[in-house]
C-alpha positions as CSV (number, residue, x, y, z in Angstrom):
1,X,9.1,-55.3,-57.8
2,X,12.4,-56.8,-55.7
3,X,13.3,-53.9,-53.4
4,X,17.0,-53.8,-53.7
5,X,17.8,-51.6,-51.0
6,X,16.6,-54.3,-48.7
7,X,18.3,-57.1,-50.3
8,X,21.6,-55.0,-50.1
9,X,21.4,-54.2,-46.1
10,X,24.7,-54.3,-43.9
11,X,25.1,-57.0,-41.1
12,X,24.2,-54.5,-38.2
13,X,21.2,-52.8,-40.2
14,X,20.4,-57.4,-40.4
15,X,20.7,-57.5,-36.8
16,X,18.5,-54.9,-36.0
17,X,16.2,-56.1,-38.1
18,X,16.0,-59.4,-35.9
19,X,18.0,-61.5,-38.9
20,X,21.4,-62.9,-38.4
21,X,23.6,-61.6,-39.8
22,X,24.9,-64.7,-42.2
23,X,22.5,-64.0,-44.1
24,X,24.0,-60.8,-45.6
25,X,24.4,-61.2,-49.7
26,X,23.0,-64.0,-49.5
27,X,19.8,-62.9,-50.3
28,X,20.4,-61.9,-53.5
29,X,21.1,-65.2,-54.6
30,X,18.7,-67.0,-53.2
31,X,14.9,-65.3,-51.9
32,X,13.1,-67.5,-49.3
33,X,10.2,-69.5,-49.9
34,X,7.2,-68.8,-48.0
35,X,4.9,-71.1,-46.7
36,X,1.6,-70.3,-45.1
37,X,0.0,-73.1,-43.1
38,X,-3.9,-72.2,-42.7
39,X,-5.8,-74.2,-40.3
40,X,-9.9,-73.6,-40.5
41,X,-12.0,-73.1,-37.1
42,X,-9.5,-73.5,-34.2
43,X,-8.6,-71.5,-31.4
44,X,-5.2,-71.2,-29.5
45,X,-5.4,-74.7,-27.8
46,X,-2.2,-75.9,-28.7
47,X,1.1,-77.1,-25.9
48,X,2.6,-73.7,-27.0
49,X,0.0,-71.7,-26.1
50,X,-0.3,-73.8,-22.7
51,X,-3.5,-76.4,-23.4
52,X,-2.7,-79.4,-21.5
53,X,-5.6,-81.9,-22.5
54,X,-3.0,-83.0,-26.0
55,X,0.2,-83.2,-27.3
56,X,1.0,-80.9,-30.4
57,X,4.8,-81.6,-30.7
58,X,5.3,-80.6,-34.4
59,X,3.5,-77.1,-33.9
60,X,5.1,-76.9,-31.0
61,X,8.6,-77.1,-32.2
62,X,8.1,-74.5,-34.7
63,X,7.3,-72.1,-31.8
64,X,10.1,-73.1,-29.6
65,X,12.3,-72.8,-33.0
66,X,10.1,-69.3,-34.4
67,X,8.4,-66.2,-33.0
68,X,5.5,-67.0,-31.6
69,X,3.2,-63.8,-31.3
70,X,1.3,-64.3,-28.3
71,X,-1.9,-61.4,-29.4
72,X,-2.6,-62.0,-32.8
73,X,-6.5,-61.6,-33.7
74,X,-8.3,-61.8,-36.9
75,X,-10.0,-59.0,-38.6
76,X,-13.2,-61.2,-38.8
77,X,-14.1,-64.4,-37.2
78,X,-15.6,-66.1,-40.3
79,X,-13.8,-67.9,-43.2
80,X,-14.5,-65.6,-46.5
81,X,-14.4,-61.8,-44.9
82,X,-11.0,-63.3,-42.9
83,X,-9.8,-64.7,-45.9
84,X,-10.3,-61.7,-48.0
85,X,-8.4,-59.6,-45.3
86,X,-5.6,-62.3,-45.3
87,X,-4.8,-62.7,-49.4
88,X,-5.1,-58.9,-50.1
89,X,-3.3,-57.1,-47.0
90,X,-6.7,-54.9,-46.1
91,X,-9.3,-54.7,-44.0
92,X,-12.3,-56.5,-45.4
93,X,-14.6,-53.7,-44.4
94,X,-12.4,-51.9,-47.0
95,X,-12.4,-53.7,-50.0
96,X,-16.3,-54.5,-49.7
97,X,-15.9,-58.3,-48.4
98,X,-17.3,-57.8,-44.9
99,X,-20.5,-59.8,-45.4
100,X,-19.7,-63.6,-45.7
101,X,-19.9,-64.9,-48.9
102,X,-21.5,-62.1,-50.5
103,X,-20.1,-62.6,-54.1
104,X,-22.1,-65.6,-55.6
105,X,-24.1,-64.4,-58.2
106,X,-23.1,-62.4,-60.9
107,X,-25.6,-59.5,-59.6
108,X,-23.7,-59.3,-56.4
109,X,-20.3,-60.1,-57.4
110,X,-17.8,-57.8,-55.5
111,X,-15.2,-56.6,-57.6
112,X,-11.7,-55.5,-55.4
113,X,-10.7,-51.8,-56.0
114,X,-8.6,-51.7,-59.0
115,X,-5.3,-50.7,-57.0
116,X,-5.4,-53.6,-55.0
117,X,-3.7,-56.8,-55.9
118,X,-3.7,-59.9,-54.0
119,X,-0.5,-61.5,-52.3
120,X,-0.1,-64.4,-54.8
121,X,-0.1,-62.0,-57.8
122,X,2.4,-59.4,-56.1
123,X,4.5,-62.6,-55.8
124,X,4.1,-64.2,-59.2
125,X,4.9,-60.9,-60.4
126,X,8.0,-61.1,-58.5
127,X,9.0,-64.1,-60.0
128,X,7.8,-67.0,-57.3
129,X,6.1,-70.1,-58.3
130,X,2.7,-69.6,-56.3
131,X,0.9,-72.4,-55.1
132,X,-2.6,-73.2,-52.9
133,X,-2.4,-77.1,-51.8
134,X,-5.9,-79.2,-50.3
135,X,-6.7,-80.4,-47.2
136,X,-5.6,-84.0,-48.4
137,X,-2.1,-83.4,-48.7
138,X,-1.7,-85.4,-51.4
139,X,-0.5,-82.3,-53.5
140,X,-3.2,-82.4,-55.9
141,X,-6.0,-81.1,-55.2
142,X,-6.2,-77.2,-54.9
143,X,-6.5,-75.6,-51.5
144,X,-9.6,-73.4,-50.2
145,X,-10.1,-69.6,-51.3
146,X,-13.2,-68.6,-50.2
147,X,-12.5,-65.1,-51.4
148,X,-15.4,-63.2,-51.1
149,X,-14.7,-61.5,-54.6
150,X,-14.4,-62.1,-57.9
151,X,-10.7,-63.2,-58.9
152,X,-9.5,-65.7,-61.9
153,X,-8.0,-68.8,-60.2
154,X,-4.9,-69.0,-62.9
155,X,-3.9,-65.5,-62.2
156,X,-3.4,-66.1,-58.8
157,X,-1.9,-69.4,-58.1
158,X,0.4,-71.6,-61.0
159,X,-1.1,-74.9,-59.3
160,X,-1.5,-77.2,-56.1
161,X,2.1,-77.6,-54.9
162,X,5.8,-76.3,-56.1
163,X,6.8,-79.3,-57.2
164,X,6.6,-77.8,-60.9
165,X,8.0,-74.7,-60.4
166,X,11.1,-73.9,-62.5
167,X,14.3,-75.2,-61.0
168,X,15.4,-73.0,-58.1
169,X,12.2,-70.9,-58.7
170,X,11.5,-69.4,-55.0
171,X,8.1,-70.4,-53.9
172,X,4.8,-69.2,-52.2
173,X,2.6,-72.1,-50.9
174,X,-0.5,-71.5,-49.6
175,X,-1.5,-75.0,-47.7
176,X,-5.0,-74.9,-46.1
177,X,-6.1,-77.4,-43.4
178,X,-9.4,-78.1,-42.1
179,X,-8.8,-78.3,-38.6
180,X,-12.2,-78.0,-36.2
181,X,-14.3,-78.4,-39.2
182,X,-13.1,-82.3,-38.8
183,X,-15.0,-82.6,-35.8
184,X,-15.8,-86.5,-37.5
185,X,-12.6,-87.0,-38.4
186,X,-11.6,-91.2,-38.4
187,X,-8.0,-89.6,-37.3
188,X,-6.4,-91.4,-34.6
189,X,-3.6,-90.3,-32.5
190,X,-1.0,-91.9,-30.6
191,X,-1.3,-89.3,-28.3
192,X,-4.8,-89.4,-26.2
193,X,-6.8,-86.5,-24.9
194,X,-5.8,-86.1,-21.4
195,X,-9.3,-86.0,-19.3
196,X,-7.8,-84.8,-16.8
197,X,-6.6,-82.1,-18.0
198,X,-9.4,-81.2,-20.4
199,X,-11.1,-77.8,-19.2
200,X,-13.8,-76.0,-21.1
201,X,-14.1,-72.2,-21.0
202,X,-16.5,-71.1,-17.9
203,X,-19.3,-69.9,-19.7
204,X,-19.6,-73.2,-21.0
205,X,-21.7,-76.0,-18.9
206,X,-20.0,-79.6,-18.3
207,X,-23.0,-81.2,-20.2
208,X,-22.3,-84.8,-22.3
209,X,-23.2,-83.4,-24.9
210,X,-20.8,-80.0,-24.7
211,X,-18.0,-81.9,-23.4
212,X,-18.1,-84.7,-25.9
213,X,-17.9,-81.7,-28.7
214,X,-14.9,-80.5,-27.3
215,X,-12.8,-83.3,-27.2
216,X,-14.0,-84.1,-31.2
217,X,-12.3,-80.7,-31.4
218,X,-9.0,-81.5,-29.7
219,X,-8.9,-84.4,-31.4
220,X,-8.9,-82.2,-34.7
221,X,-6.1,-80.2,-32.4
222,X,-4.3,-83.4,-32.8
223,X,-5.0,-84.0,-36.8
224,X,-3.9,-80.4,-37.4
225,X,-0.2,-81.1,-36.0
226,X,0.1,-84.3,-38.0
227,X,-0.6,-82.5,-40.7
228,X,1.5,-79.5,-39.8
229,X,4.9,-82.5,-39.1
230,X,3.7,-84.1,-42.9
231,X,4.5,-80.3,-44.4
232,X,7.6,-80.0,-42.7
233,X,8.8,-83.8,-43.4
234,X,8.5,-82.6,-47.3
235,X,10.6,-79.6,-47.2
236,X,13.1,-81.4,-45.0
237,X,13.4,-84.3,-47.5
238,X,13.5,-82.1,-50.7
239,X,16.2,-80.0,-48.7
240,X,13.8,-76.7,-48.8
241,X,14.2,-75.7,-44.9
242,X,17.5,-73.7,-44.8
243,X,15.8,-71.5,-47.0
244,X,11.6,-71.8,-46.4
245,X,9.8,-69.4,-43.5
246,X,6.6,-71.2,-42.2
247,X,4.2,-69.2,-41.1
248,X,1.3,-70.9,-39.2
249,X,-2.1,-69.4,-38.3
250,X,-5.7,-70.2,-38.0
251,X,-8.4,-68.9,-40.2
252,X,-10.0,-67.7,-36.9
253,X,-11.1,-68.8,-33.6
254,X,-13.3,-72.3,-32.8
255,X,-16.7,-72.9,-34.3
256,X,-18.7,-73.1,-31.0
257,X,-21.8,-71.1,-29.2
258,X,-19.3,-68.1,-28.2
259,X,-16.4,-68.2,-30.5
260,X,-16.6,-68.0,-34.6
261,X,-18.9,-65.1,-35.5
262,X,-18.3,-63.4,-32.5
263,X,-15.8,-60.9,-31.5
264,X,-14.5,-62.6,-27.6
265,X,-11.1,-63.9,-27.8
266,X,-12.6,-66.9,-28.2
267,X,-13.4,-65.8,-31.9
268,X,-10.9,-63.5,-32.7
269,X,-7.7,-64.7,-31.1
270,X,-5.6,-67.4,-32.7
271,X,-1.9,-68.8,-32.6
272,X,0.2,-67.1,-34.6
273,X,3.9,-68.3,-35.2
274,X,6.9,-67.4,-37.7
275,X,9.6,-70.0,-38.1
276,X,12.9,-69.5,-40.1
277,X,15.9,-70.3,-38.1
278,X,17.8,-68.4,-40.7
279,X,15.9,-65.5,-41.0
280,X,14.1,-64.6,-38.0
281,X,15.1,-64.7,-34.0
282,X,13.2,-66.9,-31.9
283,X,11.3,-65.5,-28.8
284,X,8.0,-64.9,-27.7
285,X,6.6,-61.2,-28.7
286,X,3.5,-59.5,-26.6
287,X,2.2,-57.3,-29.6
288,X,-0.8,-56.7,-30.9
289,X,-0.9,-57.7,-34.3
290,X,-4.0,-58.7,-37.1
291,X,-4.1,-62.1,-39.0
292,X,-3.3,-59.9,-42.2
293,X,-0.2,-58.7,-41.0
294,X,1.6,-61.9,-42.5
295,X,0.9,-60.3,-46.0
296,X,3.5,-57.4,-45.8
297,X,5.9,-59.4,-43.1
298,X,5.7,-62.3,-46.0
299,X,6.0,-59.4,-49.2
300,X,9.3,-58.6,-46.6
301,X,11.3,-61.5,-46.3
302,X,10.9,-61.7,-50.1
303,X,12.3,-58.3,-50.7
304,X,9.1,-57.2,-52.6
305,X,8.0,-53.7,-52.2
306,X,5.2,-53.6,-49.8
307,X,2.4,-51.3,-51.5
308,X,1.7,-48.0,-50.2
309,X,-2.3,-48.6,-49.7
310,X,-1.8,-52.1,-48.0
311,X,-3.2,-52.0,-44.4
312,X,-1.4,-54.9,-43.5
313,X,1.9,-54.1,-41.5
314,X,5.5,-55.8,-41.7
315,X,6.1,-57.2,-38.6
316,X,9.8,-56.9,-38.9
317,X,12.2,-54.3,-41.0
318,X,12.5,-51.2,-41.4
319,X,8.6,-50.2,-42.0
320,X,7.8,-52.3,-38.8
321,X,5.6,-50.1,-36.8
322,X,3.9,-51.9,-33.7
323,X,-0.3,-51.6,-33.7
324,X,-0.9,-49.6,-30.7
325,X,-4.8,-51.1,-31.3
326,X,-6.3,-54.0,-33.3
327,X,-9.7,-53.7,-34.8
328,X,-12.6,-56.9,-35.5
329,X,-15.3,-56.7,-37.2
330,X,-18.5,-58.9,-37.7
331,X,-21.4,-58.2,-40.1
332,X,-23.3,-60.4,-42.3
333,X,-22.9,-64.0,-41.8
334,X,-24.9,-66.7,-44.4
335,X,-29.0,-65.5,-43.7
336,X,-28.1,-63.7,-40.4
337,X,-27.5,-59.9,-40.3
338,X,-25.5,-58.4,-37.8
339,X,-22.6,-56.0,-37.4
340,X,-20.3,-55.8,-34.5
341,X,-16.8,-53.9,-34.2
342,X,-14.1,-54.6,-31.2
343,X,-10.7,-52.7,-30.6
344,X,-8.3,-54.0,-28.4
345,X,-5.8,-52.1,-26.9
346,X,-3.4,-52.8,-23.7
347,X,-5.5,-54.8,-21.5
348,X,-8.6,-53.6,-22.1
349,X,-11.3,-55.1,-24.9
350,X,-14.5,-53.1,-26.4
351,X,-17.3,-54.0,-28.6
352,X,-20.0,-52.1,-30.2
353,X,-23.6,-54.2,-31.1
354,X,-24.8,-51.7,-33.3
355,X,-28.2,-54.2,-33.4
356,X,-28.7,-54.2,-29.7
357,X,-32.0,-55.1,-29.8
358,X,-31.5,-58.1,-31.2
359,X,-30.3,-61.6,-29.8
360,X,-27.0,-62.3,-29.2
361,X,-27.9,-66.1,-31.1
362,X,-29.6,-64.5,-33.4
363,X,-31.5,-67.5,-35.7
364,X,-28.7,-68.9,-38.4
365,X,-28.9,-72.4,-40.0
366,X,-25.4,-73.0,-39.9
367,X,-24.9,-72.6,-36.1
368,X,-28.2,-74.0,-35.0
369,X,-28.1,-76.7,-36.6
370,X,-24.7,-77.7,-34.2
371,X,-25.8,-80.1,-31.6
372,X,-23.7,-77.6,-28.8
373,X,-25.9,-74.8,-29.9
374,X,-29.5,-76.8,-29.7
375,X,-28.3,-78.3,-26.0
376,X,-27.2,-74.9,-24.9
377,X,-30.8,-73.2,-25.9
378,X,-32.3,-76.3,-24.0
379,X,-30.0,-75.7,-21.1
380,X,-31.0,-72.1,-21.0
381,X,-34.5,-73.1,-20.9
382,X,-34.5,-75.5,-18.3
383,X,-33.2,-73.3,-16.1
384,X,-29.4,-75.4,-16.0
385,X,-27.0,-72.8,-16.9
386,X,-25.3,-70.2,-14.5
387,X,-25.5,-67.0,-14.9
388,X,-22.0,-66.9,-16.6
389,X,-23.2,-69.7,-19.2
390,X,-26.4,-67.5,-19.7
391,X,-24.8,-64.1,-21.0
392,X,-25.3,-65.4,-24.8
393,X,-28.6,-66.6,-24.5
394,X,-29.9,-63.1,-23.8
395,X,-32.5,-61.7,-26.1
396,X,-30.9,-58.5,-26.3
397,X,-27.6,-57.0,-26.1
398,X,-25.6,-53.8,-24.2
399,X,-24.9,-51.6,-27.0
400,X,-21.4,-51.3,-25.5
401,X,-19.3,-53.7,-24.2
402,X,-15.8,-53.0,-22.0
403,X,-13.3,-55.6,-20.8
404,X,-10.3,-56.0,-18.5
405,X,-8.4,-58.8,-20.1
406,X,-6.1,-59.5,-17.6
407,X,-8.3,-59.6,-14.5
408,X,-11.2,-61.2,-16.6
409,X,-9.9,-63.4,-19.6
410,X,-13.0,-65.1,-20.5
411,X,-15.1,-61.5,-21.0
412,X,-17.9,-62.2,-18.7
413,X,-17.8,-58.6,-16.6
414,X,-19.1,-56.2,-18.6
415,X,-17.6,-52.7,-17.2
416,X,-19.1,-50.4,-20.1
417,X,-21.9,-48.5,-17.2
418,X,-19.0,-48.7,-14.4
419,X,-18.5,-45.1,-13.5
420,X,-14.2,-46.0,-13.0
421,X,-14.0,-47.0,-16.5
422,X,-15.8,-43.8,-17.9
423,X,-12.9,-42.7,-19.4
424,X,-11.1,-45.6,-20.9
425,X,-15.0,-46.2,-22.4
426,X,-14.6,-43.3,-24.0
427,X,-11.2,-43.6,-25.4
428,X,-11.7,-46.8,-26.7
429,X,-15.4,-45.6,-28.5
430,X,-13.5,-43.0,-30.1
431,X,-10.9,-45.5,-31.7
432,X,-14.0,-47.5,-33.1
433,X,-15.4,-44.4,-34.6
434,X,-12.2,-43.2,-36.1
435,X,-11.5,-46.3,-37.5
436,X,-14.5,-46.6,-39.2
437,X,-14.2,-43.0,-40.8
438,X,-10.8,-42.7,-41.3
439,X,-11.1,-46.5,-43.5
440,X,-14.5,-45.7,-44.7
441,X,-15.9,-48.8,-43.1
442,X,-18.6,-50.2,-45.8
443,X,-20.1,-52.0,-42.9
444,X,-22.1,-48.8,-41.9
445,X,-24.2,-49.0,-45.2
446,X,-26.9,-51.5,-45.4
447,X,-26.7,-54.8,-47.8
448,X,-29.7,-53.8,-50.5
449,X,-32.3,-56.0,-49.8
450,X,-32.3,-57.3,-53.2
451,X,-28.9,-58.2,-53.2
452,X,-28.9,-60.0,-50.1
453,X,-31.8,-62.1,-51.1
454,X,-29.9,-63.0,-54.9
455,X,-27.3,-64.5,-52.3
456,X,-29.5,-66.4,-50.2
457,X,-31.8,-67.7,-53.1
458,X,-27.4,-69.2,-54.3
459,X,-27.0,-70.1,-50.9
460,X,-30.1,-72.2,-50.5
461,X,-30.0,-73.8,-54.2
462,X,-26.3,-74.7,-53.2
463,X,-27.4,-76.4,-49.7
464,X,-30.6,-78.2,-51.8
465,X,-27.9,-79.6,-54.2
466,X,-25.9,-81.4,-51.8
467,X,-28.6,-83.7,-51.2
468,X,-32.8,-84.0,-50.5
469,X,-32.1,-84.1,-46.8
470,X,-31.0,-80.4,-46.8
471,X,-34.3,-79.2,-48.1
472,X,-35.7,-78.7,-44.0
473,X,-32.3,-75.9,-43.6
474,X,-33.6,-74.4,-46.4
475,X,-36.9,-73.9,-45.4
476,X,-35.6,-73.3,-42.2
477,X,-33.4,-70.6,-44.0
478,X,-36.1,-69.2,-45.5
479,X,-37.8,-68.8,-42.4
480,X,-35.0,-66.4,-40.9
481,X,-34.8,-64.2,-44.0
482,X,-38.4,-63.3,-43.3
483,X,-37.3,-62.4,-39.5
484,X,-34.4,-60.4,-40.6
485,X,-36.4,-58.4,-43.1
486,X,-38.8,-57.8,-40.3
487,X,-36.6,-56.7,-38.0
488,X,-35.0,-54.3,-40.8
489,X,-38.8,-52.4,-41.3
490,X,-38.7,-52.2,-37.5
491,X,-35.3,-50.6,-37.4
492,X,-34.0,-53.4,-35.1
């Protein structure tokens, strides 16, 4: 449904809004096209968000040209539950997605609540042509979903690219790129990794075998921006800018020791940018905001009503309300069971481990399997890391964890037992247990043991299929189910 009243707005109510004013009765002519730009596994370490160690000048100019939203965090730090939240507006402790990749089988398939619709269809519905492109950029291979529930392809997108769509058809393109998962990438820049400038986190040790990691990572930095100019070289040459908003984001945060699956900034907090010279004021913005906020500030700039149960929020217009809090959440991901929540609000950063008395690294095939995660746990057991580089290593966990962002950026002093902060504690507690009430978090109700198994037996037959030499992680797989359903008869 095309909300008219917003396509009918005078030039001060524009204004206001943050658009120019030119654009008044223009839009009924002609709606926008929206473009997402998805990058996998990377973290803010871009020239606009002030990394040093490599050039990103095509990113870059679409934050000196956009909005750049400084505090944007993802509502899960793993691909499917992120991705959920992202194509559907909502939380996905809400809709049932919260455990990654929970929906293989048909015994476990998660079905969405029937009222909820996913952004491509609310578009398609609207008349846009919708499209989800590969990683190639060749236009023809479709894009990642990783949805974690069951959806019919066709009904959400009309193919890989809008070069079919119906002439003057608006369009919403969905491009994915795979970012840090390229860590092997042959991709060669002109621009080289600037050593001397290259500085890993502090709770990281400079070990060869860390640091050479980390530049394979920058380098995929690098890759993402090429990528990111070869998007906006197409819409330049088929004349599509004037009237296209780019929105580019990450998936979540970098896939190392501290950051993916866990809910530090490291994880959680990614680069967030709006560009659309004619529709939306440049500037740099301070606000908290979630990943799925670009659902209803997309649904927006098209003029299509923004449903009432959506838990995404317009950034801009006239239901624009800023978040006084953002919310995170991490439960199962792949073998390993966990769940975690985080609020942020002002300066301060809290987490809950509702499985204390487990590991922080608990065992999971995908992560140690990572040659950072097998040096750090030999690190940690010769004696070679500092106490900062030793907080995840730790068997078990605080059950509460309380951060002052702006004196301690990297989360390493954990305040939660500091009699001063009693009270902001406290405050920030009681947000995590509203929230979880208030949006009937399915996160506090244990995975059925049956299920979970029915997706690890599809998880492991899908790892044996891509080739004999896979059959140790699936043993090794194996191995960590038994753990975790000891740990659940313990109550651990």
């Amino acid at each position: 449904m095309i909300r008219r009243e917003f396509l009918e707005k005078s030039s001060s109510a524009l204004l206001a809004l943050g658009l120019p004013s030119v654009l008044r009765g223009e839009l009924n002519r002609e709606r926008p096209n929206i473009v997402w730009i998805v990058t996998e596994d990377t973290s803010r370490h871009f020239g606009f968000n002030g990394e040093k160690a490599v050039t990103t000048p095509h990113v870059d100019k679409l934050a000196a040209e956009g909005a750049v939203f400084t505090n944007a965090y993802v509502t899960c730090p793993v691909c499917s539950p992120s991705r959920s939240s992202l194509i559907t507006g909502m939380y996905q402790t809400t809709i049932g997605a919260h455990n990654h990749r929970s929906s293989s089988t048909p015994e476990s398939a998660i079905q969405l609540p029937k009222h909820v619709r996913t952004l491509p269809e609310l578009f398609k519905e609207a008349g846009y042509f919708t499209c989800n492109s590969g990683y190639d950029l060749e236009w023809n291979n479709p894009g990642k979903t990783d949805y974690n529930f069951t959806f019919e392809n066709s009904k959400l997108y009309d193919g890989t690219d809008w070069s079919n769509r119906k002439p003057n058809q608006p369009f919403f393109a969905h491009i994915q790129l795979n970012g840090g998962k390229a860590r092997e990438s042959k991709f060669e820049s002109d621009a080289a990794i600037d050593l001397s400038q290259m500085k890993l986190p502090p709770y990281y040790p400079d070990d060869p075998v860390i640091l050479d990691d980390w530049k394979k990572y920058l380098k995929t930095v690098m890759k993402t921006d090429y990528e990111v100019g070869m998007v906006v070289a197409r819409l330049g040459k088929e004349g599509l800018l004037n009237n296209t908003i780019i929105f580019f984001i990450t998936d979540h945060g970098i896939s190392h020791v501290r950051g993916k699956q866990f809910l530090y900034d490291e994880g959680t907090r990614i680069p967030f940018v709006i560009w659309g010279p004619n529709y939306i004021r440049k500037g740099v913005r301070d606000e908290l905001i979630a990943h799925m906020d670009m659902a209803a500030t997309s649904l927006f700039f098209a003029g299509i009503e923004i449903p009432d149960y959506m838990e995404s929020r317009p950034l801009l217009g006239p239901q624009a309300h800023p978040r006084e809090y953002v919310i995170s959440a991490r439960d199962r991901c792949d073998e390993t069971e966990d769940r975690i929540r985080s609020v942020r609000k002002g300066n301060y950063k809290y987490i809950r481990n509702f499985h204390a008395k487990r590991p922080y690294l608990q065992p999971n095939v995908y992560k140690d399997y990572k040659p950072i995660v097998k040096r750090m746990r030999e690190l940690y057991l010769e004696g070679k890391l500092n106490s900062a580089q030793s907080l995840i290593m730790a068997q078990v966990r605080p059950e509460e964890e309380l951060y002052d962002l702006r004196n301690d950026p990297y989360e390493l002093r954990n305040l939660a037992s500091e009699p001063a902060y009693k009270e902001k504690l406290e405050e920030l507690r009681n947000i995590v247990e509203t929230w979880i009430v208030k949006t009937k978090d399915k996160g506090q109700y244990q995975e059925p043991w049956d299920q979970y198994l029915k997706n690890m037996e599809d998880a492991n037959s899908t790892l044996i299929g891509r080739g004999a030499k896979n059959q140790k992680k699936a043993e090794d797989r194996n191995a960590n189910i038994l753990l975790m359903k000891k740990w659940r008869d313990e109550g651990i």
